[in-house]
C-alpha positions in Angstrom: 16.4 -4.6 -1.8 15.6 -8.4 -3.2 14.1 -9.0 -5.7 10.1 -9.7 -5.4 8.8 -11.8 -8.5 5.2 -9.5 -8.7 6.1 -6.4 -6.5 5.6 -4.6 -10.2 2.7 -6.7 -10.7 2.0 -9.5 -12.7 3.5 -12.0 -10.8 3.0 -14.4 -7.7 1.9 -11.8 -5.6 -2.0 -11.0 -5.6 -2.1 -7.9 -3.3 0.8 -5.8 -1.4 -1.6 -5.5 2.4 -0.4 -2.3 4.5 -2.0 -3.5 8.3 -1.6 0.3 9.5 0.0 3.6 8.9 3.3 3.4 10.3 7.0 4.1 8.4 7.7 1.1 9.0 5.0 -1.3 7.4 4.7 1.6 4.6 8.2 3.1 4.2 8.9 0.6 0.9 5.6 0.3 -0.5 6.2 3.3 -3.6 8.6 -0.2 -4.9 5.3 -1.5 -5.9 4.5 -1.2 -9.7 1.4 0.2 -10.8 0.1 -3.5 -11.4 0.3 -4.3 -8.4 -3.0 -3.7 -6.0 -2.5 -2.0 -2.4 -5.2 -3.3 0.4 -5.9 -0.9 3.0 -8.4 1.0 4.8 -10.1 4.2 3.7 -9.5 5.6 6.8 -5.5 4.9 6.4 -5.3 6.1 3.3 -7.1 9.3 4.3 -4.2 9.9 6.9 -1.8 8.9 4.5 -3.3 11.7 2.5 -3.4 13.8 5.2 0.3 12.9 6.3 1.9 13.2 2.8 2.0 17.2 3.0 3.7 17.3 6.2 5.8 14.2 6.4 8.6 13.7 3.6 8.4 11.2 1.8 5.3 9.6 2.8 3.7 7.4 0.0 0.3 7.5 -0.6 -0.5 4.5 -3.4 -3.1 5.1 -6.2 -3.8 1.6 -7.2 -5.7 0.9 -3.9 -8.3 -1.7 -3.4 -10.3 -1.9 -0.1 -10.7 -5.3 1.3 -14.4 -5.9 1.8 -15.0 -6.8 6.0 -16.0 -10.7 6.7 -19.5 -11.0 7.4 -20.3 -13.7 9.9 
């Protein structure tokens, strides 16, 4: 893995964004420091929950933040 300047936090990166709950958009997202905010949706992180006792090693991050939706 490269290294990310931030992906501990406290660098360039604001915010690591997880879209959905699939390996593959989540699978590296425990290499994010404690510092470091995750944005994602309370229902994905609920099935993250949900997921973590049945599927090994599933993350579920504890420095979460939920994006607040656009208004028009």
């Amino acid at each position: 893995m490269p290294d990310i300047n931030g992906l501990a936090g406290g660098g360039d990166l604001s915010a690591l964004v997880l879209s959905h709950g699939q390996r593959d958009h989540t699978g590296l997202s425990h290499l994010a420091g404690p510092g470091l905010p995750v944005a994602l949706g309370a229902a994905m992180l609920a099935i993250l929950e949900a997921a973590a006792t049945f599927v090994s090693g599933c993350h579920v991050p504890t420095n979460t933040v939920f994006p607040e939706p656009d208004e028009p």
